[in-house]
C-alpha positions as semicolon CSV with decimal commas, in nm:
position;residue;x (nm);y (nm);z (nm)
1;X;0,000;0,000;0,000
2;X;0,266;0,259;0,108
3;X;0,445;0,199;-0,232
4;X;0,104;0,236;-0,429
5;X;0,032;0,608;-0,261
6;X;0,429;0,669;-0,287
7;X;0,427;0,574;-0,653
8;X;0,069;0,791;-0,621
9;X;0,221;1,085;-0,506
10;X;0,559;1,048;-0,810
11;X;0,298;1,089;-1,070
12;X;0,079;1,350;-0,889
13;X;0,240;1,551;-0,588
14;X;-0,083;1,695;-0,405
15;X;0,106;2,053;-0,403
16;X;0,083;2,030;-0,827
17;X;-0,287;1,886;-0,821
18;X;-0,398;2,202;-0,571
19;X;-0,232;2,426;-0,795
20;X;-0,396;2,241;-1,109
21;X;-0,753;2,251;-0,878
22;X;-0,666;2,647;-0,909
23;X;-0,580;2,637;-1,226
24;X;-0,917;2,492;-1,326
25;X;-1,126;2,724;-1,048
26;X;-0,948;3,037;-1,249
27;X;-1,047;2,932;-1,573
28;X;-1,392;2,803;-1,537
29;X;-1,611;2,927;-1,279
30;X;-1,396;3,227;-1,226
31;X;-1,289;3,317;-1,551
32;X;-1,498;3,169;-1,792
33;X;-1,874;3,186;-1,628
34;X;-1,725;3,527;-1,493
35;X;-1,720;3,660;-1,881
36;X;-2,012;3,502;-1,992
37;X;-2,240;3,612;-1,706
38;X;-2,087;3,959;-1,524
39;X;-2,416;3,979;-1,321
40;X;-2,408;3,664;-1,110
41;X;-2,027;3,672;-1,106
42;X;-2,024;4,018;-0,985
43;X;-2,266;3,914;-0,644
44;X;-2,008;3,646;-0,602
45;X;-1,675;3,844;-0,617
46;X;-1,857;4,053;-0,382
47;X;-1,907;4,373;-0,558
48;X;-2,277;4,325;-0,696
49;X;-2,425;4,488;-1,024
50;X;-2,794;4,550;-1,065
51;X;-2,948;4,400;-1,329
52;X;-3,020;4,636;-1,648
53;X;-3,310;4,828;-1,550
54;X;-3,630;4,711;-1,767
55;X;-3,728;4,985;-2,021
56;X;-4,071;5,096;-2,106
57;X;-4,179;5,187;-2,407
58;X;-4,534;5,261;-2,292
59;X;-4,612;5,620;-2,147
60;X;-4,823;5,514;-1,884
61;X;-4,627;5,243;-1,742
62;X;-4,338;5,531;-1,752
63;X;-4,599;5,740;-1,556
64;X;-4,725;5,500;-1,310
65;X;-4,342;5,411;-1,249
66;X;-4,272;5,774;-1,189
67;X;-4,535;5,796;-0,932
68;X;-4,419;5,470;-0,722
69;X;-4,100;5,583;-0,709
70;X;-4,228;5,901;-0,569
71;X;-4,128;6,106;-0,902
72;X;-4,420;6,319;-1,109
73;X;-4,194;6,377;-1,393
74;X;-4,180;6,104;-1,671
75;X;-3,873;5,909;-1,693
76;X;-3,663;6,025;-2,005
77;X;-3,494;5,837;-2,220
78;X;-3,199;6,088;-2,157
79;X;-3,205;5,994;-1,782
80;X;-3,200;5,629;-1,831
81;X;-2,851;5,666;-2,033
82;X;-2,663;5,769;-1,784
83;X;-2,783;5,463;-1,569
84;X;-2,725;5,226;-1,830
85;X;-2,402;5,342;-1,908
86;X;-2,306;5,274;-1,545
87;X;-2,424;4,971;-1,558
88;X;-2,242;4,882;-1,862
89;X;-1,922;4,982;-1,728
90;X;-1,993;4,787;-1,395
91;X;-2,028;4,495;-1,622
92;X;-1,689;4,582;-1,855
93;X;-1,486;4,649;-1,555
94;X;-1,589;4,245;-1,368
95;X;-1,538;4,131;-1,717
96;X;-1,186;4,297;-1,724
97;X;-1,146;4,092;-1,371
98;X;-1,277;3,738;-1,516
99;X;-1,036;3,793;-1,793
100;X;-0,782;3,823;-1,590
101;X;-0,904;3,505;-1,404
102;X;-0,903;3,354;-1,738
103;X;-0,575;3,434;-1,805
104;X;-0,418;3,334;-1,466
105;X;-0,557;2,976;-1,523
106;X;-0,388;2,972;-1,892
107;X;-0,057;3,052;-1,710
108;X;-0,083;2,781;-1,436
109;X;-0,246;2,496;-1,630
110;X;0,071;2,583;-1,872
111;X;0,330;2,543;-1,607
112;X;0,168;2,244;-1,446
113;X;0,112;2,047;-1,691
114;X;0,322;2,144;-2,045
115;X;0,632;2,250;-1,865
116;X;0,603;2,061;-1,557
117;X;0,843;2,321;-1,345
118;X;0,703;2,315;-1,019
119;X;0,926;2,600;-0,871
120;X;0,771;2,788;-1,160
121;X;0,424;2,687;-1,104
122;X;0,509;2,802;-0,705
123;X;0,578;3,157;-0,852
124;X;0,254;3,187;-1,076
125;X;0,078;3,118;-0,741
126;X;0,272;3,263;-0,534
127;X;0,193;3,608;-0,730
128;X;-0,174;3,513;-0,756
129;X;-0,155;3,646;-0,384
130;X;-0,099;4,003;-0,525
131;X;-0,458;4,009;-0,727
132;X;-0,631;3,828;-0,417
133;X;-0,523;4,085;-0,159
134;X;-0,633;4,367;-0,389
135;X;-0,936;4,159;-0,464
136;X;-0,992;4,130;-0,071
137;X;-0,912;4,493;-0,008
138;X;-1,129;4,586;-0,271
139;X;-1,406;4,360;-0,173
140;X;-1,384;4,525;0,174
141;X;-1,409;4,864;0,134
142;X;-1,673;4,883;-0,142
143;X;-1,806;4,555;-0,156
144;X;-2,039;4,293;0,048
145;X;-1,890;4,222;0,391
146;X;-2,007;3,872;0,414
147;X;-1,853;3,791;0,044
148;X;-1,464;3,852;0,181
149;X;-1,454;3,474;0,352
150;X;-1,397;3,368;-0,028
151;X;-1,087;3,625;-0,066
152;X;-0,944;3,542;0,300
153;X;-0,971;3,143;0,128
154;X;-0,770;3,238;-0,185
155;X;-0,456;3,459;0,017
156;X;-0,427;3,152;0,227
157;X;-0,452;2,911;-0,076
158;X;-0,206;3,143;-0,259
159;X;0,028;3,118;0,051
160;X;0,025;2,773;0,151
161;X;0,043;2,592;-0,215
162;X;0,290;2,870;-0,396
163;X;0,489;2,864;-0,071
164;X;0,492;2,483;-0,065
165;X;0,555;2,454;-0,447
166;X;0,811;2,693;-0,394
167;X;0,970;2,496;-0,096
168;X;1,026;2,161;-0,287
169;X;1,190;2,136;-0,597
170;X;1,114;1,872;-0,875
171;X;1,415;1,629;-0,691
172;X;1,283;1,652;-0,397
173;X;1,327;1,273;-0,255
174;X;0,970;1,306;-0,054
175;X;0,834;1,289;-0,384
């Protein structure tokens, strides 16, 4: 048994799968749901986006709208731009974050498992802590409070596997 979960452990050091589990959390649920839905990824980073605001074409919905919202003017189409350019820069700028999600999983699933250099895999996580402190510092002063557990997970995730790919080479004997 011990030479089974040595010979295990040759093939696939736990340090290099965690780093490949990261790999695959930055590229698909981070990165690639991320881009394709900004809304729902945005309540999950922490820093949620209202959903576009539905338009009215009809005066008297506009009116009745007005008046619930404790308005008497109708609602212009010149006020609504402003809004829904906000919105659509709320929804470029966590798109601009998923990319870079995407991006970060490109770079690890490239040194884990085409170049196989596990001191450089150590450094591409290892800087990932960079992004996830701004991410958590980010997160805490405009963001949900409640979301920053997730961020806290990721710095010590960045620490602990980029520090321990870091710490053993690819000739290390325990492996």
């Amino acid at each position: 048994m011990a030479s089974q979960a040595r010979n295990f452990f040759n093939r696939f050091p736990p340090a290099e799968c965690l780093a490949l589990l990261i790999a695959t959390l930055e590229l698909v649920p981070f990165g690639i749901f991320g881009l394709s839905d900004p809304v729902s990824f945005a309540d999950g980073y922490g820093v949620p986006i209202q959903p576009s605001p539905k338009t009215s074409s009809d005066p008297v919905e506009q009116r009745v709208e007005g008046l619930v919202t404790g308005s008497m003017t109708e609602i212009s189409s010149n006020s609504e731009k402003p809004m829904g350019q906000d919105q659509d820069t709320k929804k470029a700028l966590v798109a601009a974050i998923a990319a870079r999600n995407v991006q970060n999983g490109i770079l690890l699933f490239t040194f884990g498992l085409i170049l196989r250099d596990r001191r450089s895999l150590g450094v591409a996580v290892a800087a990932g802590l960079v992004a996830t402190i701004a991410d958590t510092a980010i997160v805490k002063m405009y963001g949900v409070k409640n979301k920053i557990a997730g961020h806290y997970v990721g710095i010590l995730n960045s620490l602990a596997i980029g520090g321990s790919l870091l710490y053993w080479g690819r000739g290390d004997p325990l492996w």
